[in-house]
N, C-alpha and C positions, 0 to 999 in steps of 0.2 A: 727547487725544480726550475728549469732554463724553459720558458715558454716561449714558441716560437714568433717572431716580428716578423709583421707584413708591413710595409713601410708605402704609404700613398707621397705622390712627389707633383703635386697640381701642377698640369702645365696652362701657360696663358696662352688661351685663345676666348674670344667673346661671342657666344652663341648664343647669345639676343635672347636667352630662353635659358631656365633648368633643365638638366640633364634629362629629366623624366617627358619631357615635352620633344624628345628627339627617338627617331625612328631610323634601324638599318634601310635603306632604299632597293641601294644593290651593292653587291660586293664582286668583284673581279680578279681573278688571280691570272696574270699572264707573262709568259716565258718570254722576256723581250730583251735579246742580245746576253742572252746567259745568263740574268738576271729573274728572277720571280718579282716583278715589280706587282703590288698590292694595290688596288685602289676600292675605295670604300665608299658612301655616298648617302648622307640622313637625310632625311628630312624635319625637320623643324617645326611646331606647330606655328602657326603664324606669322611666316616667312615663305616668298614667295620663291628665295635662291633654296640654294643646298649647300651641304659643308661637304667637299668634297677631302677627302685623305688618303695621299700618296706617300708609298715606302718605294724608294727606289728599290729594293730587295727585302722580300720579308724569309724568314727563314722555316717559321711553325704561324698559323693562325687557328685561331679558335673564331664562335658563336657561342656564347653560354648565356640561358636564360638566369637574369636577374636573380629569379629565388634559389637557383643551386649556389650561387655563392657563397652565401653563408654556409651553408653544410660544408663547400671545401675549403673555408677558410676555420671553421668550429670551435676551438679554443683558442688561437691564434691573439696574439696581441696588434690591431690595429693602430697604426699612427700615422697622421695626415691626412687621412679621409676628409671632404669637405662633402656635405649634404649638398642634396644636387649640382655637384661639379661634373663636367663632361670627359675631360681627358687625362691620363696618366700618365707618369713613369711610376711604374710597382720594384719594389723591392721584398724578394724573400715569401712572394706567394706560389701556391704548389704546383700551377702550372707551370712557373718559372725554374722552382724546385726540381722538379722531374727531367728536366730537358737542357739544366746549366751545365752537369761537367762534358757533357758532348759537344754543345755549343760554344761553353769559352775554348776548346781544341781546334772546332773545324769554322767558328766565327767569332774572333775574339772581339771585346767590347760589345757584345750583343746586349740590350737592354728588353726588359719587360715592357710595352706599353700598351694600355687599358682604356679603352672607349665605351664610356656608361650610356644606356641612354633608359628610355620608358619601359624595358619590357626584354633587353637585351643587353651584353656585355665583349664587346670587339677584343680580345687578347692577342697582341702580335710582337714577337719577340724579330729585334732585328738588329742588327749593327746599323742601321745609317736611320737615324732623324728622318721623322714623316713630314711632308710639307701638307699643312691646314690652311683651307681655304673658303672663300663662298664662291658658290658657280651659280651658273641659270641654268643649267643644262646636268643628267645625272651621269652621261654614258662619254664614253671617251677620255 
């Protein structure tokens, strides 16, 4: 029997904290020059900035609270997972699943990428690399 792989790919960034110590703030989706540019915004438990995350275009985004994951991942063979890590590229999970042969057509190279935090789970599939950062400020 061929069990399906979900493939974690840790990306580095340092957020001073475990993933479960990070909170959505705000999230923003805006049409800017034909673009759907994404911008994201945690907060951190004991940290006075914020991590701010921009896709210069994202294509599909999700919100999915922590405990459904398991159920839509269910038999699934996990690899790469790191206990409280913060950021992703996923490979071969069902969000991804559902939405890959339309998207390698009308956006090819699109990647999976996965933002864990306390209480929630950021999924944004896009062709172009998010820029991660720390801000003082959440908006703009």
């Amino acid at each position: 029997m061929n069990v399906p792989v979900i493939r974690y790919r840790p990306m580095e960034f340092d957020l001073r904290a475990g993933a479960t110590s990070a909170r959505i703030r705000c999230l923003v989706m805006e049409l800017i020059s034909g673009a759907n540019v994404l911008k994201a915004c945690f907060s951190v438990a004991g940290q006075r900035e914020f991590v701010k995350v921009v896709f210069p275009h994202a294509d599909i985004f999700r919100v999915i609270d922590d405990m459904h994951l398991p159920l839509e991942e269910d038999d699934d063979l996990i690899i790469g997972h790191v206990s409280n890590h913060f950021a992703y590229r996923v490979d071969g999970a069902p969000f991804w699943s559902q939405q890959q042969e339309v998207l390698e057509a009308v956006s090819p190279g699109s990647t999976h990428y996965r933002f864990v935090t306390g209480g929630s789970c950021l999924d944004v599939i896009s062709s172009h690399e998010p820029v991660i950062g720390w801000v003082m400020e959440t908006h703009g």
